[in-house]
ROLOTOR-693263 format. One line per field, with one value per residue: residue number from 0; residue in one letter; x, y, z of N, C-alpha, C in turn. Coordinates in nm, 3 decimals. Atoms other than C-alpha are relative to their C-alpha. Layout:
REM residues N
nr <- NUM; ...
rest <- A; ...
n.c1 <- X; ...
n.c2 <- Y; ...
n.c3 <- Z; ...
ca.c1 <- X; ...
ca.c2 <- Y; ...
ca.c3 <- Z; ...
c.c1 <- X; ...
c.c2 <- Y; ...
c.c3 <- Z; ...
***
This chain:
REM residues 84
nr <- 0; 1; 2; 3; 4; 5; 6; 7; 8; 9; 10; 11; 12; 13; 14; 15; 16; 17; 18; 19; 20; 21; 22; 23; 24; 25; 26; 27; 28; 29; 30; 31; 32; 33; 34; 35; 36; 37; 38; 39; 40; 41; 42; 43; 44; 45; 46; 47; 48; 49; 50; 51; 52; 53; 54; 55; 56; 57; 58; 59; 60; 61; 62; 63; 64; 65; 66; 67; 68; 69; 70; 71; 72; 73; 74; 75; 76; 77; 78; 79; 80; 81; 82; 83
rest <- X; X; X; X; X; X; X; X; X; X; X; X; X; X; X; X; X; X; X; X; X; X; X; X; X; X; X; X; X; X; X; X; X; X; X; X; X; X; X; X; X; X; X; X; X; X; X; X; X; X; X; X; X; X; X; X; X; X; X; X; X; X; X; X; X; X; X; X; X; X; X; X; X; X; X; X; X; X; X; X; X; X; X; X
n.c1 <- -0.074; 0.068; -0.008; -0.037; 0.155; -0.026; 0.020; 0.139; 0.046; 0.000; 0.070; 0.108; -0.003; 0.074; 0.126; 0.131; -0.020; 0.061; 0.137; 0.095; -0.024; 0.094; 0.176; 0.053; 0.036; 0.115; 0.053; -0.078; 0.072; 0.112; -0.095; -0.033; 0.092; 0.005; -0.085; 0.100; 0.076; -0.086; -0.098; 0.148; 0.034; -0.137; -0.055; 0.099; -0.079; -0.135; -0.031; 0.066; -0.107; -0.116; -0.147; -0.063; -0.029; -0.022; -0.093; -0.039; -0.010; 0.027; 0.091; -0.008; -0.088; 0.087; -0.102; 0.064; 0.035; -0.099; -0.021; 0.022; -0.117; 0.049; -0.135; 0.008; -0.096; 0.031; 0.036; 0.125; 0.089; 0.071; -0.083; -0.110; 0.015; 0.035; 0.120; 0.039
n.c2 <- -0.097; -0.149; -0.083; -0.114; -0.086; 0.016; 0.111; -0.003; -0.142; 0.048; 0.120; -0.013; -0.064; 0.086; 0.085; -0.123; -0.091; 0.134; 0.009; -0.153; 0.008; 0.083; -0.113; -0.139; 0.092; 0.064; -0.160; -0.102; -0.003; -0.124; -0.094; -0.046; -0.050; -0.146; -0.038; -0.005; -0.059; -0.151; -0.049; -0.041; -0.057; -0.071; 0.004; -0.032; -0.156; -0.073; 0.080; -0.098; -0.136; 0.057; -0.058; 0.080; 0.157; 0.100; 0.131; 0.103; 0.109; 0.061; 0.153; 0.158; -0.034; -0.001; -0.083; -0.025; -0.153; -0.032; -0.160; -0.003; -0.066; -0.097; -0.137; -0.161; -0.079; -0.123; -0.117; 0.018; -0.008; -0.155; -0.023; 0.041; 0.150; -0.030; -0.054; 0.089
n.c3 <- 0.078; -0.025; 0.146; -0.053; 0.036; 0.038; 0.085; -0.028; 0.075; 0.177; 0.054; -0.068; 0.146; 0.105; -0.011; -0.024; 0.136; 0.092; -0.025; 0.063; 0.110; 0.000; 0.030; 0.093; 0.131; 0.019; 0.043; 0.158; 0.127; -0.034; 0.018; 0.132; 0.033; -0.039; 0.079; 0.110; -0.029; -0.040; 0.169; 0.119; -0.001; 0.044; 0.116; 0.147; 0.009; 0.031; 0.126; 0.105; -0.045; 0.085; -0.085; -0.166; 0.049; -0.120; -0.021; 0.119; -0.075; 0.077; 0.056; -0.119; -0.173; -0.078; -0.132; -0.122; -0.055; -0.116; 0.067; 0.187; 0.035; 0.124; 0.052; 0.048; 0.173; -0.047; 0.093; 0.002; -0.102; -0.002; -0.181; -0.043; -0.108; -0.128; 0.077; 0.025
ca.c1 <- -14.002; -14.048; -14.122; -14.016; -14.314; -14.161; -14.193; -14.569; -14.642; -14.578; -14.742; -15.047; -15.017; -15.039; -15.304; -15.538; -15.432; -15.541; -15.880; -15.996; -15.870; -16.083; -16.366; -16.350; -16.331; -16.651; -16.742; -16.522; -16.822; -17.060; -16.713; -16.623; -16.970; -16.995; -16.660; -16.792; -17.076; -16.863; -16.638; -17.017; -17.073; -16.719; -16.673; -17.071; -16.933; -16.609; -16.659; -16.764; -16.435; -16.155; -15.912; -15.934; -15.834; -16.021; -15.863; -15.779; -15.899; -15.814; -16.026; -16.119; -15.971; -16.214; -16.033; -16.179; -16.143; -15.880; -15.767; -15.897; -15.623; -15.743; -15.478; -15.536; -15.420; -15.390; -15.371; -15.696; -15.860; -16.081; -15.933; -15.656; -15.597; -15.628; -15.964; -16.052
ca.c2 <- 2.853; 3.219; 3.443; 3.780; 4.045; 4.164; 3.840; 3.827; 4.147; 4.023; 3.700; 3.869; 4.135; 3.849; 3.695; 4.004; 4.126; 3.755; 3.775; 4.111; 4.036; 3.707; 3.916; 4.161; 3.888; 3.769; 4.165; 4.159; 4.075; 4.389; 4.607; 4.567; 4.618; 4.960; 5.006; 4.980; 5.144; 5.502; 5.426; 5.404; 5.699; 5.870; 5.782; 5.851; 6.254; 6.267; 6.063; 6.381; 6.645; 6.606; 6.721; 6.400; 6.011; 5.752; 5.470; 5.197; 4.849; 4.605; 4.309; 4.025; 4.203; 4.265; 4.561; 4.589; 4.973; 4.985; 5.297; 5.475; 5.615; 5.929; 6.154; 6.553; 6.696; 7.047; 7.178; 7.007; 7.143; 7.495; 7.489; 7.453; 7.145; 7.318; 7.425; 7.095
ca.c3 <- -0.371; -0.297; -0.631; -0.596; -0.610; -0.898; -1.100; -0.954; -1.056; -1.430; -1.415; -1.245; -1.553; -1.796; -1.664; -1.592; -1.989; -2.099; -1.944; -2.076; -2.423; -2.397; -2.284; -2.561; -2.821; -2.787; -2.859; -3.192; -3.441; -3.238; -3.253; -3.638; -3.702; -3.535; -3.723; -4.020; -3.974; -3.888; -4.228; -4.452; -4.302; -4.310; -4.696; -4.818; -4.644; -4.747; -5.082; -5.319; -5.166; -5.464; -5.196; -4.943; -5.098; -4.871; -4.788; -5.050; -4.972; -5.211; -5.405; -5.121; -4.818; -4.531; -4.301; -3.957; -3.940; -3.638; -3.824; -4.153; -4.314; -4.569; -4.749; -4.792; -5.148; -5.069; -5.419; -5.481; -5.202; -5.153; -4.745; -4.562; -4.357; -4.069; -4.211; -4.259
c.c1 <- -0.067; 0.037; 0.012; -0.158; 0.004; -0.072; -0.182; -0.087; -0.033; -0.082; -0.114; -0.063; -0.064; -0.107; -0.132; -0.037; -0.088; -0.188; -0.061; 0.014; -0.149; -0.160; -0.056; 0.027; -0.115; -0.046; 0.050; -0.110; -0.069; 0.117; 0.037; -0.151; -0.029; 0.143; -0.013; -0.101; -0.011; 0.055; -0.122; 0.031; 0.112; 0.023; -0.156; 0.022; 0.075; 0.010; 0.030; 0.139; 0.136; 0.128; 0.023; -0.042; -0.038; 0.117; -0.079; -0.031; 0.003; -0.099; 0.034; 0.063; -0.173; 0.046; -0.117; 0.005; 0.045; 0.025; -0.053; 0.058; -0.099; 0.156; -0.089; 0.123; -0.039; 0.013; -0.119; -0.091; -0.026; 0.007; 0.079; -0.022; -0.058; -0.183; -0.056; -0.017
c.c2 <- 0.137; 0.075; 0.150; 0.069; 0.054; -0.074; -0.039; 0.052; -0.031; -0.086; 0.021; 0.102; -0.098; -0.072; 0.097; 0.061; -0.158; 0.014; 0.126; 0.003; -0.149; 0.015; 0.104; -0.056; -0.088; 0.095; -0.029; 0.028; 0.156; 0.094; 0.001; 0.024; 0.122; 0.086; 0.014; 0.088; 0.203; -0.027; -0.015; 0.123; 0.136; -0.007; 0.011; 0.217; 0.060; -0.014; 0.129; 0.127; -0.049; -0.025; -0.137; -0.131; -0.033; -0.109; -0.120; -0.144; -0.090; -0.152; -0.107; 0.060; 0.057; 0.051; -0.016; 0.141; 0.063; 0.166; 0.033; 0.110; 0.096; 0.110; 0.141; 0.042; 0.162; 0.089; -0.010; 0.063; 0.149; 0.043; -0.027; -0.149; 0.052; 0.025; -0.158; -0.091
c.c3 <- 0.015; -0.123; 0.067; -0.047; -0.160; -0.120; 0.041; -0.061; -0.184; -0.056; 0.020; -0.137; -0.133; 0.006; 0.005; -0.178; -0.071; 0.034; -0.046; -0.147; -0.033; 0.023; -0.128; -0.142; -0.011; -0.017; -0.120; -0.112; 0.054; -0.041; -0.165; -0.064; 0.011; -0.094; -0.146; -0.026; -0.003; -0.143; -0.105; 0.030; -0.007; -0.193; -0.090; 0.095; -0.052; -0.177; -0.150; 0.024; -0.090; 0.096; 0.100; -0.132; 0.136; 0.027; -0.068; 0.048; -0.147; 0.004; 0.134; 0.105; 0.032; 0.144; 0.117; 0.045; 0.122; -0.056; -0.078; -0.058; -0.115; -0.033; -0.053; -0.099; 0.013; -0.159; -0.087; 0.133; 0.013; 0.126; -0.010; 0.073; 0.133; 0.038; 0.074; 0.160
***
């Protein structure tokens, strides 16, 4: 049976995307650690500025820090955003 290149191309995709994901999950504990690590040090900076809400984690959750969402209240705040 001849596979088109195509259809190669895809299966060669999923297989190259599987093995680098499998590699970089035996990193996850060193990676949410370093993630972590940046949001201590993002929220003992930011913690004290009325103008910026960190981000909300509730009771028993255990984020990994992919993103870290903060909101700017600009009529609390002694800058602009842009400022900021």
């Amino acid at each position: 049976m001849i596979l088109s290149t195509k259809y190669k191309n895809k299966e060669f995709d999923r297989e190259l995307q599987s093995a680098v994901a499998i590699a970089q999950l035996k990193k996850i504990d060193k990676f949410n650690r370093e993630r972590k690590r940046f949001v201590n040090l993002i929220e003992k900076t930011l913690k004290d500025i009325p103008a910026i809400s960190l981000a909300y984690v509730p009771e028993g959750a255990e984020p990994n820090y992919w993103l870290y969402p903060m909101r700017y209240n600009e009529e609390k705040a002694k800058f602009s955003k842009k400022e900021f």
